[in-house]
C-alpha positions in Angstrom: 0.0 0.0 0.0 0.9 3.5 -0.8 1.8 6.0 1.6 1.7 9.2 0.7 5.7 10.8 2.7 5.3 13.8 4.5 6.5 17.4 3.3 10.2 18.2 4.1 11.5 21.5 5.1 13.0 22.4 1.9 10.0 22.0 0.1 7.7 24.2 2.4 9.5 27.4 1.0 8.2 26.4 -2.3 4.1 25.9 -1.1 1.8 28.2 -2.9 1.6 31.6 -0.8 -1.6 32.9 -0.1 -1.1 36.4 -1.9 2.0 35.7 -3.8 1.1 36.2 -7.8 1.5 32.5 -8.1 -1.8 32.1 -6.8 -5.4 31.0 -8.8 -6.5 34.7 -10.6 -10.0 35.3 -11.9 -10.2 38.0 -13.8 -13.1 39.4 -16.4 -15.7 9.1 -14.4 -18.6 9.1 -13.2 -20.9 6.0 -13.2 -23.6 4.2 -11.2 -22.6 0.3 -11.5 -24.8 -2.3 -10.5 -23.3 -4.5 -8.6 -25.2 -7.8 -6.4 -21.8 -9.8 -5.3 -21.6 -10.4 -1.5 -20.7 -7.7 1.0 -17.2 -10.2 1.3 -16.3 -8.9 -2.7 -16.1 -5.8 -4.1 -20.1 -5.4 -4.7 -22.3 -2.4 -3.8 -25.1 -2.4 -1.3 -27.2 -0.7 -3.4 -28.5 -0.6 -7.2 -29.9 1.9 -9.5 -33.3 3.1 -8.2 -36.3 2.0 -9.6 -38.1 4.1 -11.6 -42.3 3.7 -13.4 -42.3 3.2 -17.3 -40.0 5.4 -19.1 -40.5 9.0 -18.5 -41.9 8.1 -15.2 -40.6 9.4 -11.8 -37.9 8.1 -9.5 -39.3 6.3 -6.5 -37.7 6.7 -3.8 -38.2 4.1 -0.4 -39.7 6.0 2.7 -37.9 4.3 5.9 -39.6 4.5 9.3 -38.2 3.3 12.5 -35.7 0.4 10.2 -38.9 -0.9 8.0 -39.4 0.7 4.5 -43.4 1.7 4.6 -43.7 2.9 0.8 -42.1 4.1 -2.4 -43.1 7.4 -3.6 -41.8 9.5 -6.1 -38.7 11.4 -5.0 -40.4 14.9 -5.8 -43.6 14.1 -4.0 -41.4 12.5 -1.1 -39.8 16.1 -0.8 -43.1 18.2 -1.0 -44.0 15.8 1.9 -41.1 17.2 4.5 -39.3 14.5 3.7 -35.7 14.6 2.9 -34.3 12.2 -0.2 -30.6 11.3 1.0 -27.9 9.4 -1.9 -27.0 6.1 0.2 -25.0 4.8 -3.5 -21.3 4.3 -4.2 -22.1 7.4 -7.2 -22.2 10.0 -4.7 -20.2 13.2 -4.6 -21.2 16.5 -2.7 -23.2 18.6 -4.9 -20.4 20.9 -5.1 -19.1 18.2 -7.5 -22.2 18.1 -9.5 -22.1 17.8 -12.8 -23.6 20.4 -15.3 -24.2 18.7 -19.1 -25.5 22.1 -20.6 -21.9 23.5 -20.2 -20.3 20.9 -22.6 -16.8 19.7 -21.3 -16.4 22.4 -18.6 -19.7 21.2 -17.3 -17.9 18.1 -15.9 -16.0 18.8 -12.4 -12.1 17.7 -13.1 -12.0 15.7 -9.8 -15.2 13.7 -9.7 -14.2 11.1 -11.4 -11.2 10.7 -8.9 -13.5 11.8 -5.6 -15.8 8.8 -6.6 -12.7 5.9 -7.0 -11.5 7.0 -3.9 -14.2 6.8 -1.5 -15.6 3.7 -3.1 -11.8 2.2 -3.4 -12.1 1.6 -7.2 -8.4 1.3 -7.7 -8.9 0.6 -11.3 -10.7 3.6 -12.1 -7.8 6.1 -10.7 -5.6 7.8 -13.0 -1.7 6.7 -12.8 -0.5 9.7 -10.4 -3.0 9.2 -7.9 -2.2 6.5 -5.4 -4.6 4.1 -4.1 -5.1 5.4 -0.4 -7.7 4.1 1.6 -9.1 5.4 4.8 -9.6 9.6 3.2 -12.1 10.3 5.4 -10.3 12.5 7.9 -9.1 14.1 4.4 -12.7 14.8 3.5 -13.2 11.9 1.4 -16.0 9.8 3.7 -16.1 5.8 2.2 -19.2 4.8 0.5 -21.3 2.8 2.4 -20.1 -0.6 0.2 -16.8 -0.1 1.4 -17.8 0.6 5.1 -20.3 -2.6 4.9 -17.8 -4.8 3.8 -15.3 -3.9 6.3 -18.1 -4.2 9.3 -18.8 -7.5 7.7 -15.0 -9.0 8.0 -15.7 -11.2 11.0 -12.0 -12.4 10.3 -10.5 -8.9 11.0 -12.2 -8.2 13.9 -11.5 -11.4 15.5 -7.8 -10.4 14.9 -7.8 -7.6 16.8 -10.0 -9.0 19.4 -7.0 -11.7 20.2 -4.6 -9.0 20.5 -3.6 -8.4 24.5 -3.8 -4.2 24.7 -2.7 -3.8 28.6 0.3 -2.8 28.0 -0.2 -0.7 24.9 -3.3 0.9 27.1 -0.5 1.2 30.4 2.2 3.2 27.5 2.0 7.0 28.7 3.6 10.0 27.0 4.0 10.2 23.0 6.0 8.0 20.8 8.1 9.4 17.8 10.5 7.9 15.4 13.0 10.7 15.9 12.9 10.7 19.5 14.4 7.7 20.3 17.3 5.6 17.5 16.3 2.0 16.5 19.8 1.4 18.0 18.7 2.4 21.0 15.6 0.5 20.7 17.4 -2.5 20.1 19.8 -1.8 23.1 16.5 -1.6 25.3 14.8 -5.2 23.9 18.2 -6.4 25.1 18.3 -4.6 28.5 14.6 -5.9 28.9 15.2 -9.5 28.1 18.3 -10.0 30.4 16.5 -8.1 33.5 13.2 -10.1 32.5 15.7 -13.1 32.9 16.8 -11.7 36.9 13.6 -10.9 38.0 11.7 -14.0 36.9 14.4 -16.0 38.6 13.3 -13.7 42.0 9.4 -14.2 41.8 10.4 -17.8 41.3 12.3 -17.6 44.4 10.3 -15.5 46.5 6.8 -17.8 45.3 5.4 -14.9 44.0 2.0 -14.7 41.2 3.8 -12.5 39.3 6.8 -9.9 38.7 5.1 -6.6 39.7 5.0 -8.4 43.0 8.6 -7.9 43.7 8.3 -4.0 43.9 9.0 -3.2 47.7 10.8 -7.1 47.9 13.8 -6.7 46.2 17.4 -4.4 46.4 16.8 -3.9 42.6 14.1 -1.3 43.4 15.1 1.2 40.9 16.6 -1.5 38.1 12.6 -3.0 38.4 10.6 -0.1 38.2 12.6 1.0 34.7 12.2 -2.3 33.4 8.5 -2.8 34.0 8.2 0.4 32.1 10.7 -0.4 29.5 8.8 -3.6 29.1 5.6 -2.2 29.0 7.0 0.4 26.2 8.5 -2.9 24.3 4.9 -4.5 24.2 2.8 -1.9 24.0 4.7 -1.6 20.5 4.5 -5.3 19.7 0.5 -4.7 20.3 0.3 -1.7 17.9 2.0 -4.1 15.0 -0.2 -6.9 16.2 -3.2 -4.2 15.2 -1.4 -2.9 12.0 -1.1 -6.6 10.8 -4.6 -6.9 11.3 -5.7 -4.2 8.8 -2.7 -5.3 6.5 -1.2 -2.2 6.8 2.2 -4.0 7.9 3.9 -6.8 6.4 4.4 -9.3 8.6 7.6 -10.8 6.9 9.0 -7.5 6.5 8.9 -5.5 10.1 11.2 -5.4 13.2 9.2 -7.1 16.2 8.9 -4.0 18.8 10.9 -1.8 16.9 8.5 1.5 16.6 10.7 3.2 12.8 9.7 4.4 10.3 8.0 1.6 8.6 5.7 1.1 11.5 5.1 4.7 12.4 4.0 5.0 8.1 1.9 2.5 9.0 0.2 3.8 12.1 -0.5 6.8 10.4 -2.9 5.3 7.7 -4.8 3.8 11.1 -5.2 6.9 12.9 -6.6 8.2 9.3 -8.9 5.3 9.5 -10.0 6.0 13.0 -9.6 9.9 12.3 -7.2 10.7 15.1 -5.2 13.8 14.2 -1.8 12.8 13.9 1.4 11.9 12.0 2.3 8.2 13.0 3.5 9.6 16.5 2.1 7.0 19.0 -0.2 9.2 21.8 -2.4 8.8 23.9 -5.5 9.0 21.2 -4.3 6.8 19.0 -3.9 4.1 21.8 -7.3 3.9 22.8 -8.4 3.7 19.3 -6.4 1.0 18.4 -7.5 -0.9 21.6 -11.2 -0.1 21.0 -13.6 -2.6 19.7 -13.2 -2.6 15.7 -17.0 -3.0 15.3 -17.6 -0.1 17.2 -15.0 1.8 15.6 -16.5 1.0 11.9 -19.9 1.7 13.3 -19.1 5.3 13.8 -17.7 5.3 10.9 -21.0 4.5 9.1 -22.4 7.1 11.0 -19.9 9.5 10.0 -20.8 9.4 6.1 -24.3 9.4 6.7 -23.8 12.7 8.4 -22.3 14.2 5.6 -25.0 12.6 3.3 -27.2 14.3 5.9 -25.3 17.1 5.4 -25.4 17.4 1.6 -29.0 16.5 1.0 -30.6 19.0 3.8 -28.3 21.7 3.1 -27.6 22.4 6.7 -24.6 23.5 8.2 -25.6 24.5 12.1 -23.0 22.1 14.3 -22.9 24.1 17.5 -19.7 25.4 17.2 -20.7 28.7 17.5 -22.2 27.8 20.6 -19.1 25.5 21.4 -21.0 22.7 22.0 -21.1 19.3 19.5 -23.6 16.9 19.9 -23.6 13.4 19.9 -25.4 10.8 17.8 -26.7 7.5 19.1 -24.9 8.1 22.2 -21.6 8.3 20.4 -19.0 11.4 19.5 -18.5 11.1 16.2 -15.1 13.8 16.0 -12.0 13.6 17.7 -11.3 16.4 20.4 -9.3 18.7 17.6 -12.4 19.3 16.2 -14.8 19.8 19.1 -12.2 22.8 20.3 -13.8 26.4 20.7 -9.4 27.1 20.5 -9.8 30.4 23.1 -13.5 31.7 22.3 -16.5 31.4 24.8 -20.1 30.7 23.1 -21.4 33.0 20.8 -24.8 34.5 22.5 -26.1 34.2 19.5 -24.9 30.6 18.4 -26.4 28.3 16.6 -27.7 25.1 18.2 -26.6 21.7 17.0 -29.0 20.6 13.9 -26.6 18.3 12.6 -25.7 15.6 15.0 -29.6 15.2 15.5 -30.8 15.2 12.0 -28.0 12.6 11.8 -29.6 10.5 14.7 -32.8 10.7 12.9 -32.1 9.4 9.8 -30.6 6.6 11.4 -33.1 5.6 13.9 -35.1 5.9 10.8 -33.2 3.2 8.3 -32.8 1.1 11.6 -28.6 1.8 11.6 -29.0 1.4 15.8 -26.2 -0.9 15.9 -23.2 -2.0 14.2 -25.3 -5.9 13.8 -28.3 -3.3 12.1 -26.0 -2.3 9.6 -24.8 -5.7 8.8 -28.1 -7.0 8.2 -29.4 -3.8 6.2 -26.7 -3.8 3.7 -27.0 -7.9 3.7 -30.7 -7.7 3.4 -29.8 -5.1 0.7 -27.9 -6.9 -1.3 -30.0 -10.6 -1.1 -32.7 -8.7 -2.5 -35.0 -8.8 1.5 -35.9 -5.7 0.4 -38.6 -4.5 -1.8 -36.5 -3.7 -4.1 -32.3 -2.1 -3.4 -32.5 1.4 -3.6 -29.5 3.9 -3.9 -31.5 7.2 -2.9 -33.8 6.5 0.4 -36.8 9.3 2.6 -36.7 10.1 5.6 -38.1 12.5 8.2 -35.2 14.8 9.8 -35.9 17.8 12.1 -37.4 20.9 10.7 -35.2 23.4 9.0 -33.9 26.4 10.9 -36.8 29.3 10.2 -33.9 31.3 8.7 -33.3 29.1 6.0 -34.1 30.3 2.1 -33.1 30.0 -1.2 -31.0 32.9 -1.3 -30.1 33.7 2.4 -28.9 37.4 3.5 -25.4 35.9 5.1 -21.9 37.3 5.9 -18.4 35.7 7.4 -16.0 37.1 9.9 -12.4 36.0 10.2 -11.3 36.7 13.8 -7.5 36.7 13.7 -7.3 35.6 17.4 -4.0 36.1 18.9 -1.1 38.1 16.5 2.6 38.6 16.4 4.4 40.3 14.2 7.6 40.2 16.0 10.4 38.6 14.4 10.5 35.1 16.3 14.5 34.7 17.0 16.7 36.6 18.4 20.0 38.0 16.9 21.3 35.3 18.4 19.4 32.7 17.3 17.4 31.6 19.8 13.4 31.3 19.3 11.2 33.5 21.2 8.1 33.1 23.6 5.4 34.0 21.5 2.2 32.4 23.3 -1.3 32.2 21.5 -4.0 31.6 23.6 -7.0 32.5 21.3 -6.7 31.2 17.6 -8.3 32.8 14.2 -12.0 31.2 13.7 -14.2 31.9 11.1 -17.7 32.8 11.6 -20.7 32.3 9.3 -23.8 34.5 9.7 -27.0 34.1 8.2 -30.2 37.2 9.0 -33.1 36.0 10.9 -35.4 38.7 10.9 -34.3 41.9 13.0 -31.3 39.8 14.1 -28.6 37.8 13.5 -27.7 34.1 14.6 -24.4 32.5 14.1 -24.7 29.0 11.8 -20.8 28.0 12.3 -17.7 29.0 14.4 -14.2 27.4 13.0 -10.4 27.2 13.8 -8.5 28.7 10.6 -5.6 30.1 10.2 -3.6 33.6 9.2 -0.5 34.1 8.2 2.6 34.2 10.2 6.4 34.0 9.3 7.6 31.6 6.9 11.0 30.5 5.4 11.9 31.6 2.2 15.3 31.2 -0.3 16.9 34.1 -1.1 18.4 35.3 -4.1 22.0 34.0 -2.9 20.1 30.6 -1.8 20.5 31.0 1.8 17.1 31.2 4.0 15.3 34.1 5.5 11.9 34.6 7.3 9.2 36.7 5.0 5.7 38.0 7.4 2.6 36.2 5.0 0.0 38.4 6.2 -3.6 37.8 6.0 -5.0 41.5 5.4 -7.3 43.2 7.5 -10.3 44.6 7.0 -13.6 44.3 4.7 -13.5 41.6 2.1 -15.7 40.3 -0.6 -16.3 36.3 -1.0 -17.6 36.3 -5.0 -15.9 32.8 -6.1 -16.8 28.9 -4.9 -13.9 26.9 -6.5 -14.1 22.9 -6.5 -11.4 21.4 -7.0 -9.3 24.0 -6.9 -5.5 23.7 -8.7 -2.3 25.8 -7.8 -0.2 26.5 -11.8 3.6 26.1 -10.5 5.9 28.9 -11.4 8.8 28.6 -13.7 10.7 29.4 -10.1 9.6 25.8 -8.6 12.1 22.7 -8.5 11.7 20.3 -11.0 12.2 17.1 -7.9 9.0 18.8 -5.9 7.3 18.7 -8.9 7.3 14.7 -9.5 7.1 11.6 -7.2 7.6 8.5 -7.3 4.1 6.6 -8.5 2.1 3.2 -7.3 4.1 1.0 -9.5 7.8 2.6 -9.1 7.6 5.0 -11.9 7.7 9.0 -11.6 4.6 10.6 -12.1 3.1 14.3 -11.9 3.0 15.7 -7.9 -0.9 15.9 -8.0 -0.9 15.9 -4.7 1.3 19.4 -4.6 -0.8 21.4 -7.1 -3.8 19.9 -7.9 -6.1 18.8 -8.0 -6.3 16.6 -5.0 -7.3 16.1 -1.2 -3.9 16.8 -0.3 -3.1 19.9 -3.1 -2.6 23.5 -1.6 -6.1 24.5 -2.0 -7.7 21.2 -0.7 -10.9 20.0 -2.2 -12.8 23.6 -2.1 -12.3 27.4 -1.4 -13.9 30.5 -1.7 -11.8 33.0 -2.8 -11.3 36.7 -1.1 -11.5 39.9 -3.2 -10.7 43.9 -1.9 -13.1 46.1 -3.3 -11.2 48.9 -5.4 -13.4 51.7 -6.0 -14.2 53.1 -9.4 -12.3 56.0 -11.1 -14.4 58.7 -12.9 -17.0 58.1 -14.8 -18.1 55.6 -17.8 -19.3 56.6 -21.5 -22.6 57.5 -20.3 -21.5 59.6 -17.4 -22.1 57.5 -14.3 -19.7 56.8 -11.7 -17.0 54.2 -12.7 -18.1 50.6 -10.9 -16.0 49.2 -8.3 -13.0 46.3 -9.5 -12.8 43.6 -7.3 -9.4 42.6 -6.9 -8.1 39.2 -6.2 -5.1 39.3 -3.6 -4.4 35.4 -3.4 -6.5 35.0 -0.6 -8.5 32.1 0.5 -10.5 30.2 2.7 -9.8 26.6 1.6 -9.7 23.2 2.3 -6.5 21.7 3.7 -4.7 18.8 5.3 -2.3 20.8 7.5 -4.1 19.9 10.1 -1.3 21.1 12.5 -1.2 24.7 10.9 -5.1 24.9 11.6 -5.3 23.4 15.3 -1.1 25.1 16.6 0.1 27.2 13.6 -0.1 29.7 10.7 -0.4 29.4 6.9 1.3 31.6 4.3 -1.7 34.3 4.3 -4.8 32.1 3.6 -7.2 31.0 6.0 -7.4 27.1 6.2 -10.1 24.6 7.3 -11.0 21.0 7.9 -11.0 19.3 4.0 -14.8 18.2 4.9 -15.5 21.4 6.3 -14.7 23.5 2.8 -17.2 21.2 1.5 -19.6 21.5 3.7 -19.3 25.9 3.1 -18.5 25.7 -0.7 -22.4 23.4 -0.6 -24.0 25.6 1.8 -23.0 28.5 0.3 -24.3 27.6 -4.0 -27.6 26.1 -1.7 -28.7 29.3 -0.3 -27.2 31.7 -2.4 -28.0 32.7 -5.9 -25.6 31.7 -8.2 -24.1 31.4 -11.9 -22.3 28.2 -12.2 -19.1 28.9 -14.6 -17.9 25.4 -14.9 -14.5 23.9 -15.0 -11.8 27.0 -15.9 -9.5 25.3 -18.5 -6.2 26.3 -19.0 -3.2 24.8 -21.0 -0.3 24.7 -18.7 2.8 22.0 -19.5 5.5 21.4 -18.3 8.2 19.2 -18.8 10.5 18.2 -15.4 13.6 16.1 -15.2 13.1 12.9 -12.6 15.7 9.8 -11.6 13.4 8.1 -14.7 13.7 11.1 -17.3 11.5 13.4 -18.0 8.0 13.8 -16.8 5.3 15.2 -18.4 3.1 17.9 -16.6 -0.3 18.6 -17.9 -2.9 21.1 -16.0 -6.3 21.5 -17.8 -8.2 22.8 -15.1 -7.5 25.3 -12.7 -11.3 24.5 -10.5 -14.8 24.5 -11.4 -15.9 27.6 -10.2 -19.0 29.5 -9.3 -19.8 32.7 -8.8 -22.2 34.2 -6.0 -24.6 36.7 -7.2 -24.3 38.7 -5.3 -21.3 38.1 -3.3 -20.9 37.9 0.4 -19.5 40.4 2.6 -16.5 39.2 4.7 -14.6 41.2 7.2 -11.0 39.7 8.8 -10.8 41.7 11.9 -7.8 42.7 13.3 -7.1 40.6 15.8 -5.2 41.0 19.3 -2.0 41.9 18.1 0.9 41.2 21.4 4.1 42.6 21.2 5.7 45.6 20.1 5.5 45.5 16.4 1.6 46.6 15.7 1.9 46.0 11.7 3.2 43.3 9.4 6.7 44.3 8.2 7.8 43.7 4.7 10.7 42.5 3.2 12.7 39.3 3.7 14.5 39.2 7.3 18.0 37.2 7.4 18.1 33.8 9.5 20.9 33.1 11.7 22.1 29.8 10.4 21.8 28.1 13.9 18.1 28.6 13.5 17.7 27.5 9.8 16.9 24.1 10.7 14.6 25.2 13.8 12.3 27.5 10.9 12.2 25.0 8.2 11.4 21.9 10.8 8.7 24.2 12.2 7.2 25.4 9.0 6.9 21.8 7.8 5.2 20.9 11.1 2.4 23.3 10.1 2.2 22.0 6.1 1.8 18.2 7.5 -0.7 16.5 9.6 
């Protein structure tokens, strides 16, 4: 399996800055597959829908309480109050939806991808995208076929039930590859096996049950206590492979037994994707319990993660209660890890939204009978033996009534609190890195009119700029301030699928990687598009008002220009720039969550939909294999909010003596080149 290497220092200097004049500028496969194997194959739960004579309507099944009372047509179903939600392998967020009347730039240049990922059609994938599972925390939910067949595995979730997790649950602290050599490592499985040796040879002795019993019975005090913890670190490790070996994410043939490198750590970080911990292969407390927990469970949640965002999608509802820092639960269960339930320094909004998600979500479970991981199972098995009526891909159900606010074009505005700011250089002359706390980070706000007033839908964690490492001229490397700029904005552009056009100035080795099958393919992942590209799966784009010069040829006043400064709010999985650090200028949310805005926004407010912006960009860059061949035809599908939103990134609490962001590039001492470009690649990676 694939695993995608994180960002090295030297290439962060070479991201995409927000504001740069690299940045995007706009100036004046998809198929639904029938397939009936069982859930142990490759097969989908669900088949096309069925529809009355040709020219008839789409009938959709209602489900109540887990039973399916009636079929009605999908349009009728909706002027019922009922809401129609896409349960089938063929889904995409509408901000994906395709547009035939456009021609070619009708059709969204990441669908096609978006749809073989989440459904793990490997085949289907172009050559320079790799064949990750578990994209979910990346904004990529499964479909429900994949998620079925993994609850259905009986075989890998008795391997992980066998495994013995007391000492990987006992481990405290955080584990990292660089923190400790595998010489080292190997030193302590030696230490540990020769004291293990003397203190068996005592309980024996002494008659007692086991060797914890010696504490307070032996002169070896000290020598005992640091190998019970040594030994508990040793096989706490051994338990974490025992779990990666399970998933096949480790080859069993081809790993060092309690060893926690780099091959295991690459590993764990495609199972904390799976069980959407945020990390980067660093062993913490987090990832322990959810390796430890029931794998049933685990996958349950799971399902009712991606029916949220079906949820989501189909009721056009964004209200989560972070404005009013508080998440709900559904079922019982917390569907997001901690990171993402963090009001990061703000109290409640007094005018917050409540939670309309998490029980809209509970409802349209309760209502398809997904109560339980075993529900599930026998739904999609019922599903796909044909129990059922008839499969269906699209299902009605009954969810909570819309917010009285909500329209088809809704009066709405954003606010980008910049939280705590320094503009202070962050090293001394000498080198040395300064103290430069943040206690409230940047958040942005979404507000919607209702009536007289105004109530907040959504509060959260983005990012601003901050210093960043940059070459110089000579090739040595200096700090450059990336601001985010103050003040009243305008949000006009909703980009899908958004794609960064490299500069003649970028390296030809960041612009290739090595490919699935060993050859050197096109960085997708660096500039798009892609989960993982600069821009993320979606981002609205921020444009200053300039106001108008004289007059025009009929003697009114010149109209304002909106002009694009290479600001964003996008998607993004620098996930440690969002929840501890800064960005190059833009501000950065959740991948899923620049979905969930991009659809909300085009769902309540009007709109002319633009289509794919094609572009002929090639390149030609030199790899280990020869030359590569670099081919961008699409820098987004945009659309374009009439009229646009109003959005005002206040100033902030700026600390320290310096009150404005100072230009120019500032000269690094070279004992704190490494610290800058270690620390600026923190924030790029998860």
């Amino acid at each position: 399996m694939a695993v995608a290497a994180l960002v090295s220092p030297l290439v962060v200097a070479m991201l995409p800055s927000c504001g740069s004049s690299d940045t995007l500028s706009l100036l004046p496969r998809s198929s639904d597959e029938t397939l009936t194997s069982s859930l142990h194959t490759p097969s989908a739960a669900f088949v096309d829908p069925a529809t009355d004579p040709p020219g008839g309507c789409e009938r959709v099944p209602v489900y109540v309480d887990g039973r399916l009372t009636e079929r009605l047509c999908a349009s009728d179903a909706e002027a019922r109050g009922l809401t129609v939600i896409d349960l089938s392998s063929a889904y995409a967020p509408h901000v994906f939806d395709e547009d035939p009347s456009l021609g070619e730039a009708g059709i969204p240049p990441y669908r096609a991808t978006y749809l073989a990922l989440a459904d793990e059609d490997w085949d289907a994938l172009p050559e320079d995208v790799d064949p990750e599972h578990y994209l979910e925390l990346f904004g990529i939910s499964p479909t429900f076929r994949v998620l079925a067949a993994r609850l259905s595995d009986d075989e890998r979730h008795a391997c992980h039930a066998a495994i013995d997790d007391t000492s990987l649950l006992a481990m405290t602290g955080t584990l990292r590859t660089w923190t400790t050599t595998v010489a080292e490592q190997r030193t302590r499985q030696r230490q540990v096996r020769y004291h293990g040796l003397y203190f068996e040879r005592e309980r024996a002795r002494l008659g007692l049950p086991d060797i914890e019993s010696l504490a307070g019975r032996t002169d070896r005090e000290q020598s005992l206590r640091q190998f019970l913890r040594e030994r508990t670190i040793l096989r706490g490790i051994e338990s974490l492979q025992d779990h990666l070996i399970c998933d096949e994410l480790l080859d069993e043939r081809r790993y060092a037994r309690g060893i926690f490198d780099t091959r295991t750590a690459m590993a764990l970080a495609v199972s904390q994707r799976m069980h959407v911990v945020v990390a980067a292969g660093t062993l913490d407390a987090a990832s322990r319990t959810a390796l430890a927990e029931d794998t049933r469970e685990a996958d349950f949640r799971a399902v009712l993660r991606t029916l949220r965002e079906r949820v989501v999608d189909a009721s056009a509802v964004i209200e989560d209660g972070s404005a009013r820092n508080e998440w709900g639960t559904v079922l019982g269960r917390t569907l997001d890890p901690i990171e993402m339930r963090n009001p990061v320094g703000h109290e409640p909004l007094p005018n917050g939204a409540p939670d309309w998600i998490s029980p809209a979500t509970e409802r349209a479970a309760r209502a398809l009978g997904w109560t339980s991981p075993e529900a599930v199972v026998t739904f999609f098995e019922g599903a796909n033996r044909g129990a059922n009526p008839q499969s269906v891909s699209r299902v009605a159900v009954e969810l909570p009534a819309r917010p009285r606010y909500h329209a088809t074009h809704m009066e709405l505005r954003a606010e980008i609190d910049r939280g705590d700011v320094w503009f202070e250089y962050p090293y001394t002359s000498e080198g040395r890195r300064r103290s430069q706390p943040v206690r409230v980070r940047p958040t942005l706000t979404l507000f919607a009119r209702d009536g007289s007033s105004e109530v907040a839908l959504v509060r959260w964690p983005t990012t601003i700029g901050g210093w960043k490492p940059e070459r110089s001229s000579s090739g040595g490397i200096g700090l450059r301030y990336k601001e985010s700029p103050e003040g009243p904005r305008l949000w006009r552009d909703v980009v899908a699928a958004p794609a960064w056009l490299p500069p003649p100035s970028t390296p030809d080795d960041e612009l290739v990687r090595r490919g699935p099958r060993g050859r050197y393919v096109p960085n997708t992942s660096l500039f798009g598009p892609s989960y993982r590209s600069a821009y993320g799966l979606a981002m609205v784009m921020h444009h200053r008002v300039i106001p108008g010069r004289g007059t025009t040829d009929t003697g009114e006043p010149a109209p304002p220009t909106l002009y694009d400064e290479g600001v964003r709010a996008h998607g993004s999985v620098s996930y440690g720039s969002i929840l501890r650090g800064t960005s190059h200028g833009c501000h950065r949310l959740y991948n899923h969550l620049s979905v969930r805005l991009s659809g909300f926004l085009l769902a309540h407010r009007n709109h002319v939909r633009h289509g794919s912006m094609q572009v002929l960009y090639s390149r030609r860059a030199r790899s280990p294999n020869g030359p590569v061949q670099l081919r961008i035809r699409s820098r987004g599908y945009r659309y374009e909010l009439t009229p646009p939103i109003d959005v005002n990134v206040l100033r902030g609490n700026v600390l320290g003596s310096v009150q404005e962001a100072p230009g120019g590039m500032r000269p690094l001492p070279r004992s704190a080149q490494a610290d800058a470009t270690a620390s600026a690649a923190a924030d790029e990676n998860l």
